[in-house]
C-alpha positions in Angstrom: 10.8 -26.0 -29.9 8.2 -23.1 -31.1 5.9 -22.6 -28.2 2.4 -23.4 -30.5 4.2 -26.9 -30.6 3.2 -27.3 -27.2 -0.1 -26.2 -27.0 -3.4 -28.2 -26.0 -6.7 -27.1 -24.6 -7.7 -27.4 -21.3 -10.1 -29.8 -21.8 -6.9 -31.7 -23.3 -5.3 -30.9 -19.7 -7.8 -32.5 -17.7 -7.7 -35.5 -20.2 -4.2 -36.3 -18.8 -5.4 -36.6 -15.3 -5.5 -40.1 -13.4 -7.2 -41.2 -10.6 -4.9 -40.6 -7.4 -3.1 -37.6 -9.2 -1.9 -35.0 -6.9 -2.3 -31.4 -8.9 -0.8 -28.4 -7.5 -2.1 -24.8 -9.0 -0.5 -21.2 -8.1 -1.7 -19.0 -5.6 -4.3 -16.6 -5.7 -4.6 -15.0 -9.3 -1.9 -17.3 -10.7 -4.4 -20.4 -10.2 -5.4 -22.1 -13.6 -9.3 -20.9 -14.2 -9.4 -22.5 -17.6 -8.1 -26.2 -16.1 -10.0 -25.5 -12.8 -13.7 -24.6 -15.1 -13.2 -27.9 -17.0 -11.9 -30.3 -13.9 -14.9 -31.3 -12.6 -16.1 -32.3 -16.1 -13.7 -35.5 -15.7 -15.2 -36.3 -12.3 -17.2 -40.1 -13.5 -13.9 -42.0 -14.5 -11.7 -39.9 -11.6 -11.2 -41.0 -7.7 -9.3 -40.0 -5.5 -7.5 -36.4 -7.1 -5.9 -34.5 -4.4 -5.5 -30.7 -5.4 -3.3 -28.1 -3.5 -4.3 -24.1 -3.7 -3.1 -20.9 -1.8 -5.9 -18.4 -1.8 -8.3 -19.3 -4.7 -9.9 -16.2 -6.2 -13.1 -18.1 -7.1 -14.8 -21.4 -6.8 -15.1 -24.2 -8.5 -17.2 -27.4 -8.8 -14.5 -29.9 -7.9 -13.7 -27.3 -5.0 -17.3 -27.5 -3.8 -20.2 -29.5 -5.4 -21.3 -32.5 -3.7 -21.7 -34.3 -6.2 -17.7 -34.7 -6.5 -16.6 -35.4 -3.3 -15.4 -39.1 -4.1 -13.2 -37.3 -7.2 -11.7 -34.6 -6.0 -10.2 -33.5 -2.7 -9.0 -30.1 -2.0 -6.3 -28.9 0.1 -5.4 -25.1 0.8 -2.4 -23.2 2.4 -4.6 -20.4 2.9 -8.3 -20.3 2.8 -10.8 -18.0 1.0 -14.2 -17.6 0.6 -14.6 -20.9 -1.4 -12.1 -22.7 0.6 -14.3 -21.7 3.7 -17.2 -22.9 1.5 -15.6 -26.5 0.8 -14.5 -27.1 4.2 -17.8 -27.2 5.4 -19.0 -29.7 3.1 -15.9 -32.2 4.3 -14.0 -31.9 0.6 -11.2 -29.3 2.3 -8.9 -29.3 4.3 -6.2 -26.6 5.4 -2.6 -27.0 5.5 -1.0 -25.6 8.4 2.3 -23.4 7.3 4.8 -20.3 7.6 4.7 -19.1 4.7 8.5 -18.9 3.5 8.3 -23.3 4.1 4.6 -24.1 2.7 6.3 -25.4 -0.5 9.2 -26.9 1.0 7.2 -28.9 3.5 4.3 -30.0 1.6 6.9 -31.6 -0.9 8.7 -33.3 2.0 5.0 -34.8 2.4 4.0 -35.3 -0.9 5.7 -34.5 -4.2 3.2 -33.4 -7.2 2.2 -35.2 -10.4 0.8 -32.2 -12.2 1.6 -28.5 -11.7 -1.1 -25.9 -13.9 -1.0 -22.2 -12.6 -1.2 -19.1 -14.7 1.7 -17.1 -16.6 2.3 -14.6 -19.0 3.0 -15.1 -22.6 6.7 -16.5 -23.5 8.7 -13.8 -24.7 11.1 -14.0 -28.0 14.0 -15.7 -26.1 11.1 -18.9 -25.0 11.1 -17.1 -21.2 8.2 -17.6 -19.7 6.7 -15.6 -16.9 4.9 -17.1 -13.9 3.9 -13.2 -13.8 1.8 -12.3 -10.3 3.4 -15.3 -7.9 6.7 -17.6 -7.0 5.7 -18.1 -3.6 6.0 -21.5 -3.8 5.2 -22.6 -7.9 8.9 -23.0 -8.6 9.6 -25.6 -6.2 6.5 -27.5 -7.6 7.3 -26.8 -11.4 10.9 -28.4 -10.0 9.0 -31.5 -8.6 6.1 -32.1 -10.7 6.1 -34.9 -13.0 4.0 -32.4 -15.7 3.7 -29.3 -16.2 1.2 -27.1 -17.7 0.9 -22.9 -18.2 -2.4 -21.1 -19.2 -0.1 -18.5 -21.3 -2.0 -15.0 -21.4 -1.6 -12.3 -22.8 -3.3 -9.9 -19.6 -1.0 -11.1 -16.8 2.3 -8.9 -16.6 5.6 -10.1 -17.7 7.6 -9.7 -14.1 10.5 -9.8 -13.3 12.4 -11.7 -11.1 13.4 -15.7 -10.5 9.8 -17.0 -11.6 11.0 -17.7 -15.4 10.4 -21.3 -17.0 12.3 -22.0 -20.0 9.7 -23.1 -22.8 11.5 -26.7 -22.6 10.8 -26.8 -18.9 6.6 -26.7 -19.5 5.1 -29.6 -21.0 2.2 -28.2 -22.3 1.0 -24.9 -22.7 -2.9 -23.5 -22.6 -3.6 -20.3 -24.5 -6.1 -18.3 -22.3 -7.4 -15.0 -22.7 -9.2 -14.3 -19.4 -8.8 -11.1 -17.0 -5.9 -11.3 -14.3 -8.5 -11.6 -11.0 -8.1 -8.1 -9.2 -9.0 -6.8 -5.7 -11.5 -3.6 -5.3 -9.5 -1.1 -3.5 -11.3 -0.5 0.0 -12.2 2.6 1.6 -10.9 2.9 5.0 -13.4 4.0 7.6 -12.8 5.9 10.6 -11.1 3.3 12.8 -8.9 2.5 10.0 -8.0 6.2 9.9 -7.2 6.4 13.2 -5.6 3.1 13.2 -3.3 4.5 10.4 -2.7 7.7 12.1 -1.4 5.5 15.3 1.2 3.9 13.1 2.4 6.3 10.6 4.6 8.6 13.4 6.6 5.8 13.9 7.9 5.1 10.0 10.1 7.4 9.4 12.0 8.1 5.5 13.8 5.4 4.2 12.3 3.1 6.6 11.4 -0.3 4.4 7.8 -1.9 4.2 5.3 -4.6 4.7 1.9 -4.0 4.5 -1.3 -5.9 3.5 -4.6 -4.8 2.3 -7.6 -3.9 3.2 -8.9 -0.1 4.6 -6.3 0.5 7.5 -3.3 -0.4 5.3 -5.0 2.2 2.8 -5.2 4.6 4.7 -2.0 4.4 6.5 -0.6 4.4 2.4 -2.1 7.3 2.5 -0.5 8.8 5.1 2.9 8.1 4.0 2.7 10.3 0.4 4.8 12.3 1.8 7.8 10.3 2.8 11.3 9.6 1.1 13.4 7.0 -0.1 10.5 4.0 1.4 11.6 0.4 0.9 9.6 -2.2 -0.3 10.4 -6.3 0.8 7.1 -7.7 1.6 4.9 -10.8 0.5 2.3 -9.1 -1.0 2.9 -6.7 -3.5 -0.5 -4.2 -3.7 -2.3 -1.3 -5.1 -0.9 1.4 -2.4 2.5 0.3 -3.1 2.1 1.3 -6.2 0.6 4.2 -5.2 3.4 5.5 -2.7 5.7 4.6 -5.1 4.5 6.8 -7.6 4.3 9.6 -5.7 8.3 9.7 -5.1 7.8 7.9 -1.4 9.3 4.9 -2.4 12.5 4.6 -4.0 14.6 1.8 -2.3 17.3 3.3 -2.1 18.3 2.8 1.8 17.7 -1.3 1.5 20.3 -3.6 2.0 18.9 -6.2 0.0 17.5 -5.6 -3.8 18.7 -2.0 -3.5 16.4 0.4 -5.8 13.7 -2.2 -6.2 10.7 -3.3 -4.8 10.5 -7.0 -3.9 7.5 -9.2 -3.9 6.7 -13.0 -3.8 3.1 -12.3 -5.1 1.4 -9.4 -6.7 -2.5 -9.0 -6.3 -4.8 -5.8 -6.4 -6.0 -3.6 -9.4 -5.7 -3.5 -13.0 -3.6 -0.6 -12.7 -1.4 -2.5 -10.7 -0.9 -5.3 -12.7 -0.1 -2.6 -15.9 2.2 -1.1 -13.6 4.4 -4.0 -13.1 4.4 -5.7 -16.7 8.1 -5.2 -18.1 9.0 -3.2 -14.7 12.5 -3.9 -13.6 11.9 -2.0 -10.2 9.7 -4.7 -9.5 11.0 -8.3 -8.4 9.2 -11.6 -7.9 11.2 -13.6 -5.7 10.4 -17.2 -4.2 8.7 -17.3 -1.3 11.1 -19.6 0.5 13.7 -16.1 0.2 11.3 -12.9 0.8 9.1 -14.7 3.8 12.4 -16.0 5.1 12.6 -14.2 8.7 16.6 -14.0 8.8 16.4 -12.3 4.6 14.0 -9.9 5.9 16.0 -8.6 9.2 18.5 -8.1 7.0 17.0 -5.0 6.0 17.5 -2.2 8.5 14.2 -0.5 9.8 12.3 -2.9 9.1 8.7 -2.0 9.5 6.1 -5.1 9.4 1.8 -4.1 9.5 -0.5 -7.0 9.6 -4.0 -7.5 11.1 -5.2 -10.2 13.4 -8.7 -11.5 14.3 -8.1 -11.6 18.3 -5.8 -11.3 21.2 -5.5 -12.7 24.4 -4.1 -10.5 27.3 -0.5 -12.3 27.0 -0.4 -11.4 23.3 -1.3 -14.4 21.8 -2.2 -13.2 18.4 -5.3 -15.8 16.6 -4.8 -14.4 13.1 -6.2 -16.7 11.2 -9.2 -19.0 12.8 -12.3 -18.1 14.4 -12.4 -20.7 17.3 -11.6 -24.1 16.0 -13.4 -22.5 12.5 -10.2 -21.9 10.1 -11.2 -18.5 8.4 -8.1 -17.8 6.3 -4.2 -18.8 7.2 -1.3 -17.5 8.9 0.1 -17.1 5.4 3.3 -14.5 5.9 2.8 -13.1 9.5 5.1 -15.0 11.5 7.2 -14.5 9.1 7.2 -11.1 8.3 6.8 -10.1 12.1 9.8 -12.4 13.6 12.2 -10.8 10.7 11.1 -7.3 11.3 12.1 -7.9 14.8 15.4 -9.2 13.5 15.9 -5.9 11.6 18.3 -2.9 13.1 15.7 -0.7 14.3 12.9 -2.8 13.2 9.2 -2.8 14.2 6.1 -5.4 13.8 2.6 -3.9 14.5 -0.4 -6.3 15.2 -3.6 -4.3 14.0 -7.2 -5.0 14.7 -10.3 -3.3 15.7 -11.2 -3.0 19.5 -14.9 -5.0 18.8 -16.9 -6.8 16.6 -20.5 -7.1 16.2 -21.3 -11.0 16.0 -24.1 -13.0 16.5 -25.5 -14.3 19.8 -26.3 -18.1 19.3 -28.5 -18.1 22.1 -30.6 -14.8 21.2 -29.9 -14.6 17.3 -29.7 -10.8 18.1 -25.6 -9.5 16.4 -24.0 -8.0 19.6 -20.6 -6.4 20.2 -17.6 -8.1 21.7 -14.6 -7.2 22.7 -11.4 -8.5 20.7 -9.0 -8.5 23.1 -10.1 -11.1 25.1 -8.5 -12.7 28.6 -8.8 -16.0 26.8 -8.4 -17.2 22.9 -12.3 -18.6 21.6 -11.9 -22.4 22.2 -10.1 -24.1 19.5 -8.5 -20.8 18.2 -4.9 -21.2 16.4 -2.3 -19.0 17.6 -1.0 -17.3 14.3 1.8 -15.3 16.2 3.0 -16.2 19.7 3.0 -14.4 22.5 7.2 -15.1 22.4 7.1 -13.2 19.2 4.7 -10.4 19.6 5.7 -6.4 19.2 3.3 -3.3 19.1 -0.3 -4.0 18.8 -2.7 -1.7 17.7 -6.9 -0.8 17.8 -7.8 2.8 17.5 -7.4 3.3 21.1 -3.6 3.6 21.0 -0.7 1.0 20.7 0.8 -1.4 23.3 4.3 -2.1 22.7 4.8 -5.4 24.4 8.2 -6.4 23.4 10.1 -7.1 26.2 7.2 -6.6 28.9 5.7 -9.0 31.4 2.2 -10.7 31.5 1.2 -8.2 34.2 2.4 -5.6 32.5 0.8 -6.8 29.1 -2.4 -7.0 30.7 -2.6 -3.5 31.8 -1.2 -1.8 28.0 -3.6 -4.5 25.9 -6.7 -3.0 28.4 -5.8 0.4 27.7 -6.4 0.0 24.6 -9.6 -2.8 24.8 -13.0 -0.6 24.1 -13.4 1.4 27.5 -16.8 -0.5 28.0 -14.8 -4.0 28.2 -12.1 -2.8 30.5 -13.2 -3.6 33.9 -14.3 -6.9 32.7 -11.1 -7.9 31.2 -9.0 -6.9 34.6 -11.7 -9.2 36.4 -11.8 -12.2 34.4 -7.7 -11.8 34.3 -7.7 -12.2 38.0 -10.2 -15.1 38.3 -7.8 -17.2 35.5 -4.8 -16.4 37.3 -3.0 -14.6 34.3 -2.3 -12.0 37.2 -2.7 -12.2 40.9 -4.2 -9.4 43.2 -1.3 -7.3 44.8 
């Protein structure tokens, strides 16, 4: 069947909703704007519409308006700003997962009526591309009693396991909208220093997981100059692409998918998105293989960087919630830092800053807090455990923990708290009982 056969609008889409549907879109820039804009349009004759994302790249009325809370509810595997938004109004709610099993066990919960996400255009052999994600929009495809593509012609043809067959999708919605990209961010001076901590220990052919944001940048940065870099990680960004083309990443010391670098989602610049349209040395796999903690220690040297919002003088690592507040989701930590640990000569770094400047709810004034703390905020969900904890990070120098006691975690995680926090943190240690007065 010729592809236009299939075609509807999206207003057409939303038509084919029923009250009680569960819908299930792709993560981040793979999420289906066109559906998602007309959705809430439906909202007088709908009740009761669950929808699933994974990192929404903008909001939406049935996400967030009021007025449609008895239509639609919404929830996330990993919260953004309009997530964070939602939840405080009472129409989210967040899923708790490891990344390599969100699909799996959501569909042992529930199994999908509709699945809409983004793809690329179908090629001439009626291949279509699910493009920038398969970290879990296979499985639903698989599941999902309809499915519906918003073809278009920006989002890269990948390549991969994250190909529907043009009989496979139900419907398809031609779009012509911009792929959603991230603004590359400066790193400041912590993140250099940060970086500058890390980079000594990655040494050529070493193979790589890193996220974004300024310390990841500028650690990128720091790595021009090495040879034969791997690339298995969950997120496939800008300074990948970066490092690989200026000859530091090659692939060819990995065990697995020698020669290429392999993803389950793609999300950063435009240049990024050009860079991996029709690019064989780039490989969208599912989720439920690249976030899988025995696929990744496969790989020797092994080298996991991800960033945490607090930690606790055992090690506990609260990546993802700020208190009870949920601010994002553990997404691929745990996994990414258990199978690094599984790697031959393998390493998982923890990285944050040493302070924060918050808000004093007493005084309203913002003052500065230590984030390594002798106890997790109230409420505060433990992203990595202290069982599973390596190296962590601030720009005061690195604590490698593996292996180590509490007392002796207390004394490496202080050294390298902000000097002005240090005496305090011994103290309050002592008067919990995390370690006893010799």
């Amino acid at each position: 069947m010729n592809y236009k056969d299939k075609l509807i609008t999206a207003q057409q889409a939303v038509d084919m909703v029923k009250s009680g549907d569960y819908i299930v879109t792709g993560l981040g820039c793979s999420t289906a704007d066109a559906f998602f804009s007309h959705l809430h349009l439906a909202a007088d004759r709908l009740k009761d519409v669950v929808i699933s994302t994974c990192l929404p790249m903008k909001d939406y009325p049935c996400f967030s308006d009021p007025a449609y809370t008895d239509s639609f509810f919404h929830d996330s595997w990993f919260y953004s700003p309009a997530t964070r938004k939602a939840h405080k109004m009472g129409s989210t709610s967040f899923v708790p997962n490891c990344l390599h099993f969100a699909g799996t066990k959501r569909l042992a919960h529930r199994q999908p009526n509709i699945y809409v996400g983004a793809a690329a255009m179908p090629d001439e052999h009626g291949n279509i591309s699910l493009s920038c994600s398969n970290t879990y929009e296979m499985q639903m495809i698989a599941a999902a009693d309809l499915v519906i593509l918003e073809i278009n012609p920006n989002y890269p043809r990948t390549f991969g396991d994250a190909f529907v067959r043009l009989d496979e999708a139900d419907h398809l919605i031609e779009v012509d909208y911009e792929v959603p990209a991230l603004p590359d961010v400066p790193p400041n001076e912590k993140d250099k220093v940060i970086g500058g901590l890390i980079a000594p220990y990655i040494k050529d052919g070493d193979c790589l997981q890193l996220g974004i944001g300024g310390m990841p940048n500028a650690l990128a940065e720091m790595l021009m100059d090495k040879k034969d870099l791997g690339i298995h990680t969950e997120m496939l960004t800008t300074n990948m692409m970066k490092l690989f083309q200026a000859g530091a990443v090659s692939g060819r010391k990995k065990q697995l998918q020698n020669g290429k670098m392999v993803c389950t989602f793609i999300m950063g610049s435009k240049e990024l998105y050009e860079f991996c349209h029709d690019n064989p040395s780039v490989e969208v796999l599912a989720g439920s293989y690249t976030n899988d903690p025995y696929v990744i220690g496969q790989n020797d040297n092994m080298i996991s960087i991800n960033a945490t919002l607090e930690v606790d003088l055992t090690g506990q690592c609260a990546s993802e919630s700020i208190g009870s507040t949920q601010f994002s989701g553990t997404g691929g930590q745990t996994d990414t830092a258990t199978g690094a640990q599984k790697s031959k000569n393998g390493k998982s770094f923890i990285c944050l800053y040493s302070t924060a400047m918050v808000k004093n709810p007493q005084t309203g004034e913002r003052e500065e807090i230590s984030k390594i703390v002798a106890q997790l905020k109230p409420g505060a969900a433990v992203s990595l455990s202290r069982n599973d904890v390596d190296y962590v990070v601030t720009e005061y120098g690195v604590a490698a923990l593996r292996g180590t006691n509490i007392r002796e975690r207390v004394e490496l995680l202080i050294g390298i708290a902000h000097p002005k926090f240090r005496d305090q943190l011994r103290q309050q240690a002592l008067e919990l009982g995390i370690i006893s007065q010799r």
